[in-house]
C-alpha positions in Angstrom: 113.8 107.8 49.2 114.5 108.9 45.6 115.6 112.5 47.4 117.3 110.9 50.5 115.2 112.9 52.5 115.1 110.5 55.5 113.9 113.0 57.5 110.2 113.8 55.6 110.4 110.0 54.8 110.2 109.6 59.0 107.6 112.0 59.6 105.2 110.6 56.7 105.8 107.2 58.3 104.6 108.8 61.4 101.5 110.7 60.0 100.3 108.0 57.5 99.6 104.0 58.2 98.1 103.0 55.1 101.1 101.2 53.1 103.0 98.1 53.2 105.4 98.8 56.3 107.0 95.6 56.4 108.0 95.7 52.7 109.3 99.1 53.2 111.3 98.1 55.9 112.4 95.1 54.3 113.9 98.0 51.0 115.2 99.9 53.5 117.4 97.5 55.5 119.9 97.5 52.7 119.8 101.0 51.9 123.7 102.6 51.5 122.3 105.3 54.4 123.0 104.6 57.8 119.4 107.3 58.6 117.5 105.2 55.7 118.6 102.0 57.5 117.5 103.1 61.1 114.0 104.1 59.7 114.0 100.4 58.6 115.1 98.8 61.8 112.1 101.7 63.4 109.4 100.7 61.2 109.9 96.9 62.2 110.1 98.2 65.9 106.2 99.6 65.4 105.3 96.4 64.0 106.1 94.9 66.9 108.9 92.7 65.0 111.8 93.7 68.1 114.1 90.5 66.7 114.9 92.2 62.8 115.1 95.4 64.5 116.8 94.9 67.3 119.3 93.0 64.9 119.6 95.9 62.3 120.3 98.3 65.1 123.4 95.6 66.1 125.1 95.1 62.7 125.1 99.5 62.6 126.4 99.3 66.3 123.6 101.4 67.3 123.3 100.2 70.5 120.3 103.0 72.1 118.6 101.9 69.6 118.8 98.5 70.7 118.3 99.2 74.3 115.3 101.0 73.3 113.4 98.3 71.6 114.4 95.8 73.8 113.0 97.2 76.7 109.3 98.8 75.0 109.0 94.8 74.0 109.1 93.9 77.5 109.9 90.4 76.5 112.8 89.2 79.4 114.0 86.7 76.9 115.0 89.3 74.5 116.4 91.6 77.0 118.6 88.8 78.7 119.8 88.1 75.0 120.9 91.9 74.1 122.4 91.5 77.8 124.8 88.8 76.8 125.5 90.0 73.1 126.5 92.9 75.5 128.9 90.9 77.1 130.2 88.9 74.4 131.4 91.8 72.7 132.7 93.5 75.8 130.5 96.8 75.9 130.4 97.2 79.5 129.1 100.3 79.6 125.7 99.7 77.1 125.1 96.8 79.5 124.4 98.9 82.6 122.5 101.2 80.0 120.4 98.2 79.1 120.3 97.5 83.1 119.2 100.7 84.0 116.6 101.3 80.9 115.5 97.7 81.1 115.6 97.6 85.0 111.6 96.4 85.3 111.7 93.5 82.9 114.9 91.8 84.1 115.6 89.1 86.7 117.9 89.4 89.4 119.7 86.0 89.3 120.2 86.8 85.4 122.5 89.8 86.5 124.0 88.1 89.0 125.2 85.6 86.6 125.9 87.7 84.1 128.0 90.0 86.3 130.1 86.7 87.7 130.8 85.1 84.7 132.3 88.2 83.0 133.5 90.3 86.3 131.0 92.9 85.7 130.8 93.5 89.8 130.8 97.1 89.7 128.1 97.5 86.5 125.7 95.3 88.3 125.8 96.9 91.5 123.4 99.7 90.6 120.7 97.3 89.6 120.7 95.3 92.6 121.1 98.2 95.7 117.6 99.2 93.6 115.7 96.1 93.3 116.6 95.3 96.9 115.1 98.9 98.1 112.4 98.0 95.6 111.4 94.2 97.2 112.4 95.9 101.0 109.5 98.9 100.0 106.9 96.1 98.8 107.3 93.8 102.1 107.4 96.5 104.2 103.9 97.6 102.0 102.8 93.8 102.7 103.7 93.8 106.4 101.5 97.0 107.0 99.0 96.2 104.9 98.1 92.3 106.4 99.1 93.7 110.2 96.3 92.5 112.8 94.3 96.0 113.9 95.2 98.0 116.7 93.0 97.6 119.7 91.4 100.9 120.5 93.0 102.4 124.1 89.9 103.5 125.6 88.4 100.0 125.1 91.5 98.3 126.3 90.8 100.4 129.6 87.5 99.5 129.9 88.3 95.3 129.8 91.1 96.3 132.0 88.6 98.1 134.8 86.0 95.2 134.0 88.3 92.7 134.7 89.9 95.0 137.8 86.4 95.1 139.4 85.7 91.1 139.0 89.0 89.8 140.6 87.9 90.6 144.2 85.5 88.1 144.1 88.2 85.3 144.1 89.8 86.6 146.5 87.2 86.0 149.1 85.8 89.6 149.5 82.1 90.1 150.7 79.5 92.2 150.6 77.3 92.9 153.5 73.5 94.2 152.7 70.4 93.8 154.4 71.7 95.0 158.3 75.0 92.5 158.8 73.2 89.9 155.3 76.4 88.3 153.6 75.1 89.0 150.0 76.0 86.7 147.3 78.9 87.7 145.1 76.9 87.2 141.9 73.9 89.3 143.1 71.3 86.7 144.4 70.2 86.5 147.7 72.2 87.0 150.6 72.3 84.0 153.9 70.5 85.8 156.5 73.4 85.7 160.0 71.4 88.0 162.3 70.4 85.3 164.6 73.9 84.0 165.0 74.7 86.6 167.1 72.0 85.6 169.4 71.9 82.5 169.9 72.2 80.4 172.7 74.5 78.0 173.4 73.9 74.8 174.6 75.0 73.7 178.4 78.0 70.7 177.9 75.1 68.2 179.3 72.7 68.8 176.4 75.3 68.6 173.9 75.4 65.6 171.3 78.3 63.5 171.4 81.3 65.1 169.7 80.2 68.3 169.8 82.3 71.3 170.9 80.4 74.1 173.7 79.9 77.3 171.6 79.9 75.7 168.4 76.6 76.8 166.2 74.1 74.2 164.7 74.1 73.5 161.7 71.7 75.1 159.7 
């Protein structure tokens, strides 16, 4: 510090833990510098403190730096507020920077209002032709993922033969075994119709009342 050597000052801050960080930073913030003063605003960004870092980067206008910590927070809450400081100072451009580097920790309907309210159409537009191919790529995912199984072919040609063979059965089809036997259409025994053939019929006198001549009894 003594030598304004930020640049050794950095690199020990990378290669050594073992000192007060936040009371460095805290020396540094004030430091005539602009290098000395983005160490600071970096050592509170690996202390996890993103609020005094993120607000050091602002008040040098060092907006990457901003972007930067905002998104490896991954707190939406502070991204949507470097969004709208964004806005209210009319940096159009670092807010689709902060879209585009912040893209996975950011809400659509936060954009979209953002984008209305200040007539940012065009610098939104980006971020939402991606997230729509993004959510379009996960149902699609979904879709084929929870899709019923496809029949095999071979066995739908199987049912379709099964069910081929059995339909003849209501349409009154019979099988004959057994010499002129009408078999039974679920394979028990067949009604035995040789002697109908032979039979005689009764004369018209014999006949019982109502009957028809050449009508078979009734077995």
């Amino acid at each position: 510090m003594d030598d304004e050597d930020y640049e050794s000052l950095r690199k020990s801050i990378d290669s050594f833990n073992n000192f007060n960080m936040i009371a460095l930073a805290s020396k540094l913030s004030t430091h005539e510098l602009l290098e000395f003063r983005r160490i600071s605003a970096y050592v509170y960004r690996r202390n996890k403190k993103w609020s005094q870092s993120i607000e050091l980067s602002k008040n040098d206008r060092m907006w990457k730096d901003c972007i930067d910590t905002a998104n490896e927070s991954e707190d939406a809450e502070i991204i949507e507020g470097l969004l709208r400081f964004f806005c209210e100072t009319s940096e159009k451009e670092c807010f689709c920077a902060c879209l585009y580097t912040c893209f996975s920790h950011i809400s659509p309907d936060v954009v979209l209002e953002l984008g209305l309210v200040n007539g940012y159409h065009h610098f939104i537009m980006p971020f939402l032709i991606q997230n729509l191919r993004q959510t379009y790529s996960r149902l699609k995912k979904l879709e084929e993922r929870t899709a019923p199984p496809k029949e095999d072919a071979n066995a739908q040609d199987g049912i379709a033969a099964t069910y081929g063979n059995l339909s003849g059965f209501g349409g009154g089809m019979l099988m004959l075994e057994n010499g002129g036997g009408m078999g039974s259409p679920m394979g028990g025994p067949g009604i035995d119709m040789s002697g109908f053939g032979t039979a005689q019929q009764p004369q018209m006198g014999g006949m019982p009342n109502g009957s028809m001549p050449g009508a078979v009894p009734y077995m």
